[in-house]
N, C-alpha and C positions, 0 to 999 in steps of 0.2 A: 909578187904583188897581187895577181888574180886568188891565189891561196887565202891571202890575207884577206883581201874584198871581199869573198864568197864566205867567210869565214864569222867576218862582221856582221853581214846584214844579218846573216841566219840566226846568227846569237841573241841578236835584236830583236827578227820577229818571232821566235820561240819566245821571248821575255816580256813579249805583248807590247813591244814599245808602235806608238804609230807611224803609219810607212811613211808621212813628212819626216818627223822628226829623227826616221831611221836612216833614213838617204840622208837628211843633214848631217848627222852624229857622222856616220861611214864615211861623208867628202872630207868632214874635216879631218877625221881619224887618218885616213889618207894622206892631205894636204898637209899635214903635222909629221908623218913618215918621211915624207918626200923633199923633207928641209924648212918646215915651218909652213904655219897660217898665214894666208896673204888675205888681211881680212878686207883690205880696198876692193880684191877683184873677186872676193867673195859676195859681197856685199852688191857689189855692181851685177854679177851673174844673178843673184836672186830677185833683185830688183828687175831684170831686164826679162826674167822667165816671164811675167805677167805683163809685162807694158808692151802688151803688142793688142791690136785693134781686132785680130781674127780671135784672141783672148774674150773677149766680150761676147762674143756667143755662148758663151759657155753660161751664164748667168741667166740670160736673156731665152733659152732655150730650153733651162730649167725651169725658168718662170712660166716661159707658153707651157709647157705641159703641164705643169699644177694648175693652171688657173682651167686650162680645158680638162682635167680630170674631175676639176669636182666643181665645172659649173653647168652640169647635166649635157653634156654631151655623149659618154659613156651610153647611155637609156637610147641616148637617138639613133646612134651609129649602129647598137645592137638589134635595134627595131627596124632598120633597113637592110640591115645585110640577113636578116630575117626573114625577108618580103625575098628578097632577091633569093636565096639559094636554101631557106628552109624546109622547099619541099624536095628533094633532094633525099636519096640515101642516107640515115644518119643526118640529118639534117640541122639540128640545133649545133655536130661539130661543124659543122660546115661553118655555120653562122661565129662560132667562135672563133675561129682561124680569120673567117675573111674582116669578123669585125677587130682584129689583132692590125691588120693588113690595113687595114683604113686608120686607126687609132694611133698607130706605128707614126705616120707622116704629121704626129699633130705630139705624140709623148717624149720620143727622144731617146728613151732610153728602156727596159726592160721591166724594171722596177716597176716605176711610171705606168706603163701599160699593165702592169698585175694587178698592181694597186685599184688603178681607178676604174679599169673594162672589168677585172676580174670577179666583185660582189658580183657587178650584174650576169656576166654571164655562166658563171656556176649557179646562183639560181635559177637562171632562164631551165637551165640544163637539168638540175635536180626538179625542177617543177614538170619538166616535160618528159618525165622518167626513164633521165640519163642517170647510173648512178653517181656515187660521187666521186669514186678515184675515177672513173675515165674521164669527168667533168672538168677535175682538178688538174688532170694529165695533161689534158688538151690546153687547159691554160696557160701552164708553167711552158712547153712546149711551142707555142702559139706565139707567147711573149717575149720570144728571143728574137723576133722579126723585127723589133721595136729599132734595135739599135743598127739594123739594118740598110732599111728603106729608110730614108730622110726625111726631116732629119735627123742627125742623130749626132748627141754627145759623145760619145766616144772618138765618134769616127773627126770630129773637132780634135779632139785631145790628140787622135794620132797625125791628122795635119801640121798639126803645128810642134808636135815633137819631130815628124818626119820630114819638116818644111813640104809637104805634099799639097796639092791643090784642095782647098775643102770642098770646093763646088767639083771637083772631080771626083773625088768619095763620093760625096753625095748622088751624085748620077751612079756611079758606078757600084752602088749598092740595090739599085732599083730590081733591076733582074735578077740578080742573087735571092732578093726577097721575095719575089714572086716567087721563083723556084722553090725556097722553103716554102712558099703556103701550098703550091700544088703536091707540093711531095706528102704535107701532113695531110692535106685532104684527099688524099690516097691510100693513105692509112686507117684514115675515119671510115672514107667509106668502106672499107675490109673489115673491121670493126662491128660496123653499122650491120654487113649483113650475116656475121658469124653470130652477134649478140641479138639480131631483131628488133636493131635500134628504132623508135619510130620517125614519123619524119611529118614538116608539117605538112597541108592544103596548103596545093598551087594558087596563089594569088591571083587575086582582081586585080585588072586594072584600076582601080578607085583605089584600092587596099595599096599597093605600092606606090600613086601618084601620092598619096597621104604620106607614106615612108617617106620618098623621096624631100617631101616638103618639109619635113620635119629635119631630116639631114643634110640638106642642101648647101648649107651656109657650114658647117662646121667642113663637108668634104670639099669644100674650095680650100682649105687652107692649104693641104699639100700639095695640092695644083698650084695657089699661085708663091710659095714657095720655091719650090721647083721649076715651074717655068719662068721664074722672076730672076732665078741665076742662070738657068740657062741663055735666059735672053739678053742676057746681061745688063738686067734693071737694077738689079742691085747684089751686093755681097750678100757673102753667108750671114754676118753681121748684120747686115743691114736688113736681111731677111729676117732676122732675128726680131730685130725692133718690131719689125710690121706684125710677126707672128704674138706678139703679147700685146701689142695695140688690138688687133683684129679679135684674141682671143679677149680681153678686158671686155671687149665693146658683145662678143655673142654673149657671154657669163652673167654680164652686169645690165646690161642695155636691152636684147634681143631676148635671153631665155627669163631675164632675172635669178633666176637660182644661185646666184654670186650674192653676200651681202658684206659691206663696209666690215665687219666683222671677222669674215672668212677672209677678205681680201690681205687683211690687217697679218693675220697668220699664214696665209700663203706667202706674203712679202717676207717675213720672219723666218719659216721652213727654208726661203729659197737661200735669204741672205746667211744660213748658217750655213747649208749645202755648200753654196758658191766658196766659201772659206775656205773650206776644210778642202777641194777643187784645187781654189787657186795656190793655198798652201803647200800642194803635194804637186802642182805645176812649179809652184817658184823651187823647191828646193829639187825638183828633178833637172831642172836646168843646171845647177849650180853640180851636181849629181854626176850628168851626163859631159860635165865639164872636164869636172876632176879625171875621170875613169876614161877620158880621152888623152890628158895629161901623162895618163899613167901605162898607155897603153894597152891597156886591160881586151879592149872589141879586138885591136890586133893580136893579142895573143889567140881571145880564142878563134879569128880566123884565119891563124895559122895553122891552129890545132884542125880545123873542117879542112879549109886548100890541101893539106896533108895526107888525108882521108876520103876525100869526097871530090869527085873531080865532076857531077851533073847537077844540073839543077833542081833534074826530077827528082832525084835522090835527096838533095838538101831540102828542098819543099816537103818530104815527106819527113824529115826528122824534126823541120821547122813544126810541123805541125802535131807532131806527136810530143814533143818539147812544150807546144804552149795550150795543149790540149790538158796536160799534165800539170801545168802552170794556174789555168783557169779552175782546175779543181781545189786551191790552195789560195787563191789571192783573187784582192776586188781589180773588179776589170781596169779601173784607172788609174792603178799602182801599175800593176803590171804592163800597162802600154806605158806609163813616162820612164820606166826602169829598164824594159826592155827595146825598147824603141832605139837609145842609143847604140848599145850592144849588136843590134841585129845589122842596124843602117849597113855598114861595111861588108855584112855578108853580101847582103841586097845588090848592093853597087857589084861586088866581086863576080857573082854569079846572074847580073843583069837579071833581076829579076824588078818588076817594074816596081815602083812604091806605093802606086795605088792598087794595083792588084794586091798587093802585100795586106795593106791596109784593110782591104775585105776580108783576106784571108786570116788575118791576126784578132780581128772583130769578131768573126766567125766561131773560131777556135774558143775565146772568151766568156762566148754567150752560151754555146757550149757547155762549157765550167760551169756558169749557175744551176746548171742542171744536174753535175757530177756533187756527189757526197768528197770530203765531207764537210766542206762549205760551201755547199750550190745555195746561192742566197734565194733565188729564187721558188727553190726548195719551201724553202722556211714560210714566205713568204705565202704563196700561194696554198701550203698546208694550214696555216692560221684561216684564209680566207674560205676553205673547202672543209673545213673541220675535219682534215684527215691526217691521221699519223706520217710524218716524214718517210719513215720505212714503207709504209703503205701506198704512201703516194709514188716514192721511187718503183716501184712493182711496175706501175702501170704506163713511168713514163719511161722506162728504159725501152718500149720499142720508137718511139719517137725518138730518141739519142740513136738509134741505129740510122733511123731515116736523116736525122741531121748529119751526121757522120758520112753517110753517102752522098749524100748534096753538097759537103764540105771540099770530099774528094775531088767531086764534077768541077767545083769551080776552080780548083785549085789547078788542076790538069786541063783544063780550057778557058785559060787568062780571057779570051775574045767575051765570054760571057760576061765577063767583068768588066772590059775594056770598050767594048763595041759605043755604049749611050757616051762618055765619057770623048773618045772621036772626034763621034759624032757634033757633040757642045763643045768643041776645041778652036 
């Protein structure tokens, strides 16, 4: 039966079918082998993938970060982390990575953060006679943070595929991401002084209390997100809410740069997004049903217990497996597809679910950055006007320093587990 199931999906997405409708085709193609359709408890499992309440952030979470992408917060965050570490070696990457690191706790996801920091600050960079593959570099490389540090969609998605805490992702991505931005700002500045990158004048005080004012209210968000589930003020969800209330009111109310118009299609962007989400959640449910039915995770952890008797050793195939995975498929296929499948290792070789969940994020964001579907790739070449090929040139030393930061976390769970504890 694992022959047959590996055998289906692949024939599906080589035939371009999409990854809902492939996981559905596959359950049923399954549930049809295995003595017929039971389309009650079909019907029931699809239904019951979305009707969960930790499901609604998902929506609510896309919506905060488009409404803060494009209701001028981008200009402000980049004009303070400007102030703050511009004069600095290399200094405008400096300003890029940390205004990634700020922008991260307000977008959610990857995309998001390219999309809407990325105009500004590839000009910032091309105007300040950065050129433009290292410009480009730094951004695509920059924006993998996004889905990191909270909050982050993904890390929803694998909650609730993993039954895992979301507000324990969420904390437990904190230092991970910090760790990516020191590691690429360690890069830049090697960079900065091989190339004689410039860098700007050290700031007034006048010059940064300006920054500060102008960014002030937008860098509260991932403060009182974060400490709002830590405190236990409210849910991830409920976070959620306050995050697109909070973001409406800076967009529409405080900067103005939001108009009835924009709003109108940010509502529309969001609700097609959230579909196409919850569509590929309901039928991963029904998905991860069948393929337990069938056996399928116990075969192949019998095939690993067989072979593999450490954890160290399975974390490192785990990672090389979905390192390989993220080069190939969208990041929220591949967690509701493989989510089930791995659970069973997870449990067998105790290895924790939320450490898991960093590391399988990780791995992911990763992918966007590998050929030859690194979406982010695409993404951030259209904004840099630079050739795909050209651009990969220059971010392949940033995939080394990701990759070694992948390793550290993965080999010292406590870095991942320690904030997480501690909010327990």
């Amino acid at each position: 039966m694992l022959f047959t199931f590996l055998i289906v999906l692949i024939i599906l997405f080589i035939i371009g079918m999409p990854v809902a409708f492939a996981m559905g085709f596959t359950s049923v193609f399954l549930m049809w082998l295995d003595g017929g359709i039971q389309y009650a408890n079909a019907t029931q499992r699809l239904m019951g993938g979305i009707n969960s309440f930790v499901i609604l952030a998902i929506p609510l979470f896309l919506l905060a970060g488009k409404l803060l992408s494009v209701g001028g917060i981008a200009n402000r965050i980049f004009m303070f982390c400007r102030v703050c570490v511009g004069f600095l070696p290399g200094g405008l990457g400096h300003v890029n990575v940390t205004s990634s690191v700020l922008f991260s706790g307000m977008s959610g996801t990857a995309i998001s953060d390219a999309a809407g920091l990325g105009p500004v600050v590839i000009k910032g960079m091309k105007d300040g006679g950065y050129d433009k593959g290292f410009a480009s570099a730094v951004t695509a490389a920059s924006s993998t943070i996004g889905p990191i540090i909270p909050p982050s969609l993904p890390l929803v998605i694998y909650g609730v595929a993993a039954g895992a805490s979301v507000g324990a992702l969420f904390l437990a991505g904190i230092l991970p991401g910090i760790i990516m931005a020191i590691a690429m700002m360690m890069l830049v500045a090697y960079y900065a002084k091989k190339n004689n990158y410039p860098r700007e004048a050290r700031p007034t005080f006048p010059l940064f209390f300006q920054a500060l004012k102008g960014a002030f209210l937008p860098l509260l968000t991932p403060i009182i997100i974060i400490g709002g589930i830590y405190q236990g003020v409210f849910t991830p969800t409920e976070a959620a809410v306050f995050a697109v209330l909070y973001a409406l009111f800076l967009s529409m109310v405080v900067y103005r740069e939001l108009s009835f118009k924009d709003l109108i299609a940010v509502l529309r962007e969001t609700a097609r997004d959230s579909a196409i989400i919850g569509l590929i959640v309901s039928m991963s449910t029904l998905f991860g049903n069948v393929i337990m039915r069938q056996r399928i995770p116990m075969e192949i952890l019998d095939f690993f217990t067989a072979s593999v008797d450490s954890a160290f050793v399975m974390l490192l195939i785990l990672n090389l497996f979905l390192l390989l995975v993220g080069a190939f498929m969208e990041t929220i296929a591949a967690i509701t597809i493989l989510v089930p499948i791995m659970l069973p290792i997870m449990q067998t070789f105790n290895i924790d679910p939320v450490h898991f969940g960093i590391i399988m994020v990780f791995n992911l964001m990763i992918g966007l950055l590998t050929p030859p579907f690194g979406m982010l790739l695409f993404v951030v070449s259209k904004i840099g006007d630079i050739d795909v090929v050209q651009l990969l040139k220059h971010v392949f030393p940033f995939l080394l320093v990701l990759i070694a930061v992948l390793l550290i976390i993965t080999f010292f769970p406590s870095l991942v587990l320690w904030l997480p504890s501690i909010g327990s």
